[in-house]
N, C-alpha and C positions, 0 to 999 in steps of 0.2 A: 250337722254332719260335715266332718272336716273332708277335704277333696282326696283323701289316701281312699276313705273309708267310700265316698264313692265312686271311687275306679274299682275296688275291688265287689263292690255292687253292680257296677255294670259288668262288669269279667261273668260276674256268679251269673246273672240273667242272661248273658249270650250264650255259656255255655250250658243254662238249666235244660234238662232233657224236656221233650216235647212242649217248647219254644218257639211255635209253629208259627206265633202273629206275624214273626219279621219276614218270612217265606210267601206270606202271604198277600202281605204289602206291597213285596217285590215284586211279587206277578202280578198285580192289579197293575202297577204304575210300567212293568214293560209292556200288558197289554194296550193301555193310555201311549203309549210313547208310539208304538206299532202302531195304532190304529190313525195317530197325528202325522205319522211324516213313516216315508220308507226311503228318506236319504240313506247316505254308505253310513255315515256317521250315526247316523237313528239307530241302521242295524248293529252297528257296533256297540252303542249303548245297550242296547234290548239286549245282545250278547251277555254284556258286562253285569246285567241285571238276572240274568237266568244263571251263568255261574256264580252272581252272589247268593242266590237262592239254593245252587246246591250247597253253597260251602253251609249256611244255617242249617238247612237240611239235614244234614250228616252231624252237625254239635247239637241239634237238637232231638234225631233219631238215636244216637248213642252206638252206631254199629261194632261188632267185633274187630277187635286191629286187623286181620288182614284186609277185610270189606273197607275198611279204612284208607286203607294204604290204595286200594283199587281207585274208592274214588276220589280220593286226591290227586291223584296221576289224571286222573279225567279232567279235573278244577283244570291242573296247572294245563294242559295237554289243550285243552277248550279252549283258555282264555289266548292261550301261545297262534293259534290254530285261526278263531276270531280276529286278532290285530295282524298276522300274517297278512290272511285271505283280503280282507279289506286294505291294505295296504300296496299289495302288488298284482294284486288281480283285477279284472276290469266290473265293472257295475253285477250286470248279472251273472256272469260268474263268483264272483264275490259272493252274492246273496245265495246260488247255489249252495257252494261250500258250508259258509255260515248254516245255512238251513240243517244240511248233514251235519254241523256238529253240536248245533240247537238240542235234534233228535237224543242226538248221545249223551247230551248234557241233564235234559229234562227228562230223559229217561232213568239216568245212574240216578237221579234224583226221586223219583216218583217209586222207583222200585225197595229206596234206603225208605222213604217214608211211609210207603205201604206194609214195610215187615215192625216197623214200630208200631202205626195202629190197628193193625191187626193182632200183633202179641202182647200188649198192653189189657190189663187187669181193668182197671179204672177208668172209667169216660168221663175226660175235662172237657171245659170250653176249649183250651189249649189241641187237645185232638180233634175236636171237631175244627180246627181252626185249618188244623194239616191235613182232615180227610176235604175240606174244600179248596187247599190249596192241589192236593193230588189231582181234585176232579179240573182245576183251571190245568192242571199240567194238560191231562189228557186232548183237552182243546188245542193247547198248544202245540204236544206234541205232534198232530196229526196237521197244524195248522205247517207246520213244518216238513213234511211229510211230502204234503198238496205241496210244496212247495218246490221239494226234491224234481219228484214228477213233470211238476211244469219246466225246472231248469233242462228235463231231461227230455222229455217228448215235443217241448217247447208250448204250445197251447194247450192249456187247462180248463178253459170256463168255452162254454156250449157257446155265449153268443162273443164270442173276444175278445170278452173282458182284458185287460192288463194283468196278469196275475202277481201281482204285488203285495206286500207283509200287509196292508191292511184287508184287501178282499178276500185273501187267503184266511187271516183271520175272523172277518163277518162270517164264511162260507164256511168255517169248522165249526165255529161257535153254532152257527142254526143247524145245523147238522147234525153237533152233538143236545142240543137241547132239545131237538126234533120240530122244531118250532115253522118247518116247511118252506122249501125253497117256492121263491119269487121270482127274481132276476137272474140269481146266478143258479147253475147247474154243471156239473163237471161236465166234460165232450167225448171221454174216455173210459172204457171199460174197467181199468187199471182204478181211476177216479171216481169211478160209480160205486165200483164192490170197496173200496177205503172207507170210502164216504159212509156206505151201508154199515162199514164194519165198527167206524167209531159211533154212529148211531146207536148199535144194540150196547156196544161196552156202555156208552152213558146212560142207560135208562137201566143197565145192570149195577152201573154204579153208585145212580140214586135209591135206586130200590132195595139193596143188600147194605150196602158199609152206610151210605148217610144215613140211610132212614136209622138203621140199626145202632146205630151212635147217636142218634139223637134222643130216640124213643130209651134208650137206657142212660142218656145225660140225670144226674141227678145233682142239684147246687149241695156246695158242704154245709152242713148245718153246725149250727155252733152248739158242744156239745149242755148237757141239761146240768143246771147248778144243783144240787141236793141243798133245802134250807139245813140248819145245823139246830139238833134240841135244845131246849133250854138247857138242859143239864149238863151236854156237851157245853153251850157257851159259856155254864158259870163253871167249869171245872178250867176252862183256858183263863 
């Protein structure tokens, strides 16, 4: 395969509709980045990785041009918004910011890939690839969220914790999985009813679209040769 022939091979696979593995990738490694380090610069990458995930997101959902035109304004508006905030603003305020445009980002994003696999006919691996990339948004989005909150009321966790991109994301992620807090627990009424509310979205989420995409996954079969008569082969 000469190198024209695969640029225009990789072109076809970024832009193939529900193309969901690279979205998914993205979020596993900015939840790995978040959960290693909550430098300025960590949060700027983890940024950088949530709006690469919507731009896939959206060539892989296939939205109508105007929905199009929306969340491209959100990419370029995010990513502008992101190197701003960390740039001229001080630590936690930075992460503030950043946090609220996470939301807006992982949001535009969750919403383009919720209306593909929901109105989609056929259950690939590919779809079930982007309903578990939706359900990591969900952690994040709220992990974002918890995070607003603490920029704003200032303390978030019951015993003092630091509310930082990673304990914010341990304390969504057990939350949304239901898996029962231990050490951390929000301090605030605000925080308690979030907390409850991303709890029930994910046990609605696993029980309705995964389960329901999974249980109707079917691998493509390749389809049956018919042998050919004798009389058919001596008349060719």
């Amino acid at each position: 395969m000469g190198t024209s022939e695969q640029v225009r091979s990789g072109r076809r696979l970024r832009a193939e509709p529900d193309h969901f593995g690279i979205v998914l990738l993205m979020l596993v490694a900015a939840y790995v980045l978040s959960v290693l380090s909550s430098s300025s610069l960590a949060r700027v990458v983890v940024g950088a990785l949530y709006v690469g995930a919507l731009v896939y997101a959206v060539r892989a959902s296939d939205p109508g041009p105007r929905l199009r035109r929306v969340l491209w304004v959100v990419v370029v508006g995010g990513a502008v918004a992101i190197v701003a905030a960390a740039l001229l603003l001080h630590h936690a305020d930075a992460s503030g910011v950043i946090d609220c445009v996470l939301v807006l980002v992982l949001l535009s994003a969750l919403i383009c890939m919720l209306d593909r696999i929901l109105t989609s006919r056929d259950v690939t691996a590919r779809l079930i690839a982007g309903a578990l990339s939706a359900y990591l948004m969900v952690g994040m989005i709220f992990a974002s969220i918890f995070g607003v909150l603490a920029w704003v009321q200032g303390d978030f966790f019951a015993s003092g914790q630091d509310p930082d991109a990673a304990s914010l994301q341990y304390f969504s992620f057990v939350t949304l999985t239901t898996l029962g807090y231990g050490d951390l627990t929000a301090v605030s009424n605000a925080g308690r009813g979030l907390a409850a509310l991303e709890a029930l979205i994910g046990q609605v989420f696993l029980a309705t679209l995964i389960a329901r995409l999974v249980g109707s996954f079917r691998r493509p079969t390749a389809p049956e040769t018919r042998p050919v008569p004798p009389e058919e082969s001596d008349r060719t």
